[in-house]
C-alpha positions as CSV (number, residue, x, y, z in Angstrom):
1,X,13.5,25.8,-6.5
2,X,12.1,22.5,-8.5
3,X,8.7,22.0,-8.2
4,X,6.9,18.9,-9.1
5,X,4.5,21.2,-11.8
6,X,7.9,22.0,-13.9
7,X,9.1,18.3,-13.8
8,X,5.9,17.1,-15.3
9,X,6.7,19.5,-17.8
10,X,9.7,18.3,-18.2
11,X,8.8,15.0,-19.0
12,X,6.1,15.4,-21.5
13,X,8.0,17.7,-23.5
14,X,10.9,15.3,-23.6
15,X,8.4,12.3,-24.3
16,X,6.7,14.2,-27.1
17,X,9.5,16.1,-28.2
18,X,7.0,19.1,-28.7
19,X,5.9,21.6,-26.4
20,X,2.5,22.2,-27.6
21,X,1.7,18.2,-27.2
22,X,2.8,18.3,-23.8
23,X,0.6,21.6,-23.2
24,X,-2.2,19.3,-24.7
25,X,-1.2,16.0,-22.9
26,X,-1.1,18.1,-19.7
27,X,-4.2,20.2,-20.3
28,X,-2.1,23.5,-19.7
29,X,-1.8,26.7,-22.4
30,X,1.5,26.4,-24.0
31,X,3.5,29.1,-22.9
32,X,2.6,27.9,-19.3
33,X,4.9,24.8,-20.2
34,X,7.0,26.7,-21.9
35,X,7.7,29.0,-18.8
36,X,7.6,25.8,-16.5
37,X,10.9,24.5,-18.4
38,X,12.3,27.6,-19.1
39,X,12.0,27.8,-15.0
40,X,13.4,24.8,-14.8
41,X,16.6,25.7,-16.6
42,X,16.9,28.5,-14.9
43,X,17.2,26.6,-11.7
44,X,18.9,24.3,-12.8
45,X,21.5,26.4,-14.7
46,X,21.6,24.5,-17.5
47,X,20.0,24.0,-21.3
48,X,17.5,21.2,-21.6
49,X,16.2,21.5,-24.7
50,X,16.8,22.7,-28.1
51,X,14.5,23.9,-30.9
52,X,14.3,22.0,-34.2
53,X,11.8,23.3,-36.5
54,X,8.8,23.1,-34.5
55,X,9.4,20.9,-32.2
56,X,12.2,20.5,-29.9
57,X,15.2,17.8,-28.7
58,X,16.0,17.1,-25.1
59,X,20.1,17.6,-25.0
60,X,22.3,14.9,-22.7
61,X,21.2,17.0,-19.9
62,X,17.9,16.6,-20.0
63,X,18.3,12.9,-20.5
64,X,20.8,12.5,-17.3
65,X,17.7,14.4,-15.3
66,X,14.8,12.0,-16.7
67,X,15.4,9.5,-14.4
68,X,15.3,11.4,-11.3
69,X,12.4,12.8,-12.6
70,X,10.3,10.0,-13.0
71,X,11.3,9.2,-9.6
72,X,10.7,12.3,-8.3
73,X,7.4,12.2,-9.5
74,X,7.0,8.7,-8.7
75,X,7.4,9.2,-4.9
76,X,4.9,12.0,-4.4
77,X,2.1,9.5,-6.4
78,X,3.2,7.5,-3.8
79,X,2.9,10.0,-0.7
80,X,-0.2,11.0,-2.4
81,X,-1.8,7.3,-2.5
82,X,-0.5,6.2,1.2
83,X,-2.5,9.2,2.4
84,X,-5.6,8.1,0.6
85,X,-5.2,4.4,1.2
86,X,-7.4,4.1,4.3
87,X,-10.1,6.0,2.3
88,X,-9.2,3.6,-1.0
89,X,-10.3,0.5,0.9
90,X,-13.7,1.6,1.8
91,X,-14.8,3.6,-1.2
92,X,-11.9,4.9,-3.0
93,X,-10.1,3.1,-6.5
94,X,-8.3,0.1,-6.3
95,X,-5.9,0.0,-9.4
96,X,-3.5,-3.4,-10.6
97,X,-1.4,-4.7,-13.5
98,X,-2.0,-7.7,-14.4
99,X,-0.9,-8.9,-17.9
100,X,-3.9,-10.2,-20.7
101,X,-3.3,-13.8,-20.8
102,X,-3.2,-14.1,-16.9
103,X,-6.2,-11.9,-16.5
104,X,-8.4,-14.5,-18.9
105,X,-8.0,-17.2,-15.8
106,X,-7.6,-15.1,-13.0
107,X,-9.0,-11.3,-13.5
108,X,-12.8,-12.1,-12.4
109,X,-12.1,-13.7,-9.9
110,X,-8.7,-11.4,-8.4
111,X,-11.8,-8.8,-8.8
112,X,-14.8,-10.7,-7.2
113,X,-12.3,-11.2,-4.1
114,X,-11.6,-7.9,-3.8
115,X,-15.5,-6.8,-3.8
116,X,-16.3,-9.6,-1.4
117,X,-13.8,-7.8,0.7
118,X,-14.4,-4.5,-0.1
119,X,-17.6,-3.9,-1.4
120,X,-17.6,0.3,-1.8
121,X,-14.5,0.3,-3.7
122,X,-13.8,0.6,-7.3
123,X,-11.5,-1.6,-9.3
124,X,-9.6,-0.9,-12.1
125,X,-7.5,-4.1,-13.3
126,X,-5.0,-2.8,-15.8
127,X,-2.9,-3.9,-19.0
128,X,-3.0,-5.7,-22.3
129,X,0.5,-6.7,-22.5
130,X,3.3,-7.6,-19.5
131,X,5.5,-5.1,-21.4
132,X,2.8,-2.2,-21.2
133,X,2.4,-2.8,-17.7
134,X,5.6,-2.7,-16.9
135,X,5.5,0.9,-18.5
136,X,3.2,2.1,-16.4
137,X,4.8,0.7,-13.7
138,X,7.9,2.7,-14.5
139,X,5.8,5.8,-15.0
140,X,4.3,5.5,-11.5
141,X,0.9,4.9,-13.4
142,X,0.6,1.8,-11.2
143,X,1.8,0.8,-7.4
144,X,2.3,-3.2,-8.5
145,X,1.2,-5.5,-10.8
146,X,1.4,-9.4,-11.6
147,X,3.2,-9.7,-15.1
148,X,5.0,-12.6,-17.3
149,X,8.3,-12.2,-16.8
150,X,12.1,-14.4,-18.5
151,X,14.2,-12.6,-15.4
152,X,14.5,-11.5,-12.2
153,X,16.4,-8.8,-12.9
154,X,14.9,-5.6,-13.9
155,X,16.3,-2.2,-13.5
156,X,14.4,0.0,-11.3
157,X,12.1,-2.7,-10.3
158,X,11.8,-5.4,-7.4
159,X,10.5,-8.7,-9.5
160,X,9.2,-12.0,-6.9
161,X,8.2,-14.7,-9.3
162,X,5.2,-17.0,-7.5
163,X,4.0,-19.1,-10.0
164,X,4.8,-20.7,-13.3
165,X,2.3,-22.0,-16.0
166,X,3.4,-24.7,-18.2
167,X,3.7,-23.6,-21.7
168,X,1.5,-26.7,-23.8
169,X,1.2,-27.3,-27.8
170,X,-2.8,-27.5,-29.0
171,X,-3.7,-28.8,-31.8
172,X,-7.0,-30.2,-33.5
173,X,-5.0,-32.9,-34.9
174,X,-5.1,-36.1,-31.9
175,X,-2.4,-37.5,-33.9
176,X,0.2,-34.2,-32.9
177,X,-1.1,-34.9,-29.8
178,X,0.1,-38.4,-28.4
179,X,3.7,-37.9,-27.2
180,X,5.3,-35.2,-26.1
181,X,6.9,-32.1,-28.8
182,X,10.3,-31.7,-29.2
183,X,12.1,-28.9,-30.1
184,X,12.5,-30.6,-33.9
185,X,8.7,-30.9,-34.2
186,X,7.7,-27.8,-33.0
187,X,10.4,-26.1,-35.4
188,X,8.5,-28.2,-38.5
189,X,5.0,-26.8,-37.4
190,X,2.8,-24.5,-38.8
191,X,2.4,-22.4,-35.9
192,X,-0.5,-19.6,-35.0
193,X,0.8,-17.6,-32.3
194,X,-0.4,-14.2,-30.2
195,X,0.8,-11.0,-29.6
196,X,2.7,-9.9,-32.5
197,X,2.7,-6.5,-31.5
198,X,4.9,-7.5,-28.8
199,X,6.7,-10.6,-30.3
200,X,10.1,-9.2,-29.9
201,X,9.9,-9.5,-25.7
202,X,7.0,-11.7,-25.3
203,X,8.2,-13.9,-22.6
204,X,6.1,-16.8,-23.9
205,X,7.9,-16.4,-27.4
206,X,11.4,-15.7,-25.5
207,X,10.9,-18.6,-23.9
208,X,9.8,-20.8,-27.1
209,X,13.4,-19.4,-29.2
210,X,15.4,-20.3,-26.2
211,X,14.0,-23.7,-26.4
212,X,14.4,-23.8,-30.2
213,X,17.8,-22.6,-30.5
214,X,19.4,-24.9,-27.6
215,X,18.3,-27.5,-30.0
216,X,19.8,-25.7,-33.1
217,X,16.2,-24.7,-34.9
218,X,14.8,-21.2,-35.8
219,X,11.3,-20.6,-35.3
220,X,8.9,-20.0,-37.7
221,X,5.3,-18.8,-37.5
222,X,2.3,-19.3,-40.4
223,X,0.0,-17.0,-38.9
224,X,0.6,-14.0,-36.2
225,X,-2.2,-12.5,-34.2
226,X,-2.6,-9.7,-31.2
227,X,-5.3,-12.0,-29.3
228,X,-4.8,-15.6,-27.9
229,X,-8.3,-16.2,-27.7
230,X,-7.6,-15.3,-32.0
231,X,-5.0,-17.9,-32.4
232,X,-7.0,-20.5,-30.0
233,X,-10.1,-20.2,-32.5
234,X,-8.1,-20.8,-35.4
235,X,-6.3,-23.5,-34.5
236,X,-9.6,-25.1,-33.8
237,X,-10.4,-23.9,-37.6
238,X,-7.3,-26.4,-38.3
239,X,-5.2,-23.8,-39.3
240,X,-2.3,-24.7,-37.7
241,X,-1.3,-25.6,-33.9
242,X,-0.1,-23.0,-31.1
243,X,1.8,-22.7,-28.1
244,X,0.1,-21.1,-25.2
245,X,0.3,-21.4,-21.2
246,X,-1.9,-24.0,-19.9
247,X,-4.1,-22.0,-17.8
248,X,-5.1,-20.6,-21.1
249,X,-5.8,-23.4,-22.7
250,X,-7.6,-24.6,-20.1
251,X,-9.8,-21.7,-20.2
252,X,-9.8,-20.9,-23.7
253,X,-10.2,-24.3,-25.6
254,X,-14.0,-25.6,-23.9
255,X,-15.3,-22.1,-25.1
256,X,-13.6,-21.5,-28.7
257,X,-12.0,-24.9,-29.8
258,X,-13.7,-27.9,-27.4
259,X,-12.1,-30.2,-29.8
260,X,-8.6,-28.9,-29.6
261,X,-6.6,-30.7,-27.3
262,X,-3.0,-30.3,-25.8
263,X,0.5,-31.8,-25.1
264,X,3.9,-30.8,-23.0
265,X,6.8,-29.8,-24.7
266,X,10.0,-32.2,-24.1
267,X,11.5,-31.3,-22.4
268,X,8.5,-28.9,-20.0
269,X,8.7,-25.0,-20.6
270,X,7.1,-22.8,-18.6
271,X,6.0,-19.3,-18.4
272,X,6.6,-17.6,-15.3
273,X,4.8,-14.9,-13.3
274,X,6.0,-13.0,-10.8
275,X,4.8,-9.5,-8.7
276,X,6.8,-6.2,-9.7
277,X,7.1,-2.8,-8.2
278,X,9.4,0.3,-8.1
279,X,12.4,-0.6,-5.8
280,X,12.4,0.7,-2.3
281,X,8.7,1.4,-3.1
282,X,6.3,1.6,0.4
283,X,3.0,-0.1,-1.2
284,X,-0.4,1.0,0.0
285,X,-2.6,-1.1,2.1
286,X,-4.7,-1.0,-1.6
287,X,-1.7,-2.7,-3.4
288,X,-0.9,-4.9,-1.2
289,X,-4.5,-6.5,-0.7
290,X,-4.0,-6.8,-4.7
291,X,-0.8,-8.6,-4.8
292,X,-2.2,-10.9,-1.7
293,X,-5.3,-11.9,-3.5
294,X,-3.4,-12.3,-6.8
295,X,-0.8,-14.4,-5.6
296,X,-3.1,-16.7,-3.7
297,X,-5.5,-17.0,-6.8
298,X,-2.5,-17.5,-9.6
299,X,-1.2,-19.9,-7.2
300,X,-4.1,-21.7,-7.1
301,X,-4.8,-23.0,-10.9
302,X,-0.9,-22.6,-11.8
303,X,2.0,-24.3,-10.7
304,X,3.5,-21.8,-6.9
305,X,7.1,-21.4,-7.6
């Protein structure tokens, strides 16, 4: 019969592609996960892995099961946290995604609300990137979470946008600054911009190349940096201009660049949040004070969609 021990097994072999890292990821002995899989295949009638060397590779199998058992795993975290929920709200964790650049002008105060509320509990407001948390979302590390997103379509996950925030050029130079920047001015600056790690799916930067190619330009960047509050104290350095959402700017400039100031881009872009969980998912009472209070702040200082 499967068991939920030899799925998580399962998994971290297939994610690390070794049996002795899952036996450290999951703080077992090795030959415990190797008789959990070896279980599993036996159950399932089937091979799931192969050796290579020292490590092994999952076969199609095992990649047609991964899926079901994230799931699987996913729904029992989720059992698990409805029957802890009352407890969670009195003195028990609260836990959230919320992407970095949202958190700079909303995380205190998201978290303040919550204490307020709930003074005994425990907060833990999670994520560097809206790609990352969106990982954890799909690993059932997290119930919810408020992240950029460029779609409402996202496999395995139910995505309600509820705000957008205006994406804005700064610059220390006033004379950048007095109309609004086209598509063929932005493509001639000498841009700083954040998360380079991520700039591949950054929906801040997808949003930016849209803009630019519609018009026929490529972007370009002069400097790339992981933090906006980096690219913010640069610009006010003069080292070039940036594009970042408003309610970043907003926050960011009086504290790191007070003479930087901004301007829309022609025609307005805008960078769009929206809440995201699993599909079919039944959220806690937890998650959904989170997503209540989150919404209602974001909505707030942004622009409610």
């Amino acid at each position: 019969m499967l068991s939920l021990h030899q799925l998580r097994c399962f998994l971290s072999t297939y994610e690390h592609g070794s049996l002795t890292a899952a036996a450290e990821e999951l703080g077992y002995a090795q030959p415990s996960v190797s008789e959990q899989v070896r279980g599993l295949e036996k159950t399932l009638g089937v091979p799931l892995f192969r050796r290579v060397g020292r490590g092994v590779v999952p076969t199609t199998l095992a990649d047609t099961l991964r899926p079901y058992a994230e799931q699987a795993i996913a729904a029992a975290d989720e059992a698990r946290r409805a029957v802890q929920s009352a407890v969670s709200l009195e003195s028990g964790t609260i836990r959230f995604g919320m992407f970095g650049a949202a958190r700079l002008y909303a995380g205190a105060q998201i978290v303040a609300d919550v204490l307020e509320r709930y003074p005994g509990v425990r907060v833990e407001l999670i994520g560097q990137h809206s790609n990352e948390v969106q990982e954890q979302l799909r690993r059932g590390h997290l119930e919810a979470a408020m992240i950029a997103v460029t779609s409402v379509e996202s496999e395995g996950m139910t995505v309600i946008p509820v705000a957008r925030d205006e994406l804005v050029y700064i610059s220390a130079d006033p004379a950048r600054l007095t109309s609004p920047v086209t598509a063929a001015r932005l493509a001639k600056a000498s841009l700083i911009m954040p998360e380079t790690t991520w700039r591949s799916s950054d929906s801040v930067r997808i949003v930016l190349r849209r803009f630019l190619h519609e018009a026929g330009h490529n972007p370009q960047t002069r400097i790339e940096v992981e933090e906006v509050e980096t690219a913010v104290d640069l610009v006010g350095r003069g080292f070039g201009d940036s594009v970042i959402p408003r309610g970043g700017a907003n926050q960011l400039i009086p504290q790191l660049a007070p003479h930087v100031g901004y301007a829309s881009l022609r025609p307005k872009q805008y960078d769009v949040m929206a809440i995201v969980h699993r599909k079919g998912a039944v959220l806690s009472p937890a998650a959904q004070v989170m997503i209540e209070l989150a919404t209602k702040h974001i909505q707030s200082i942004t622009e409610p969609v």
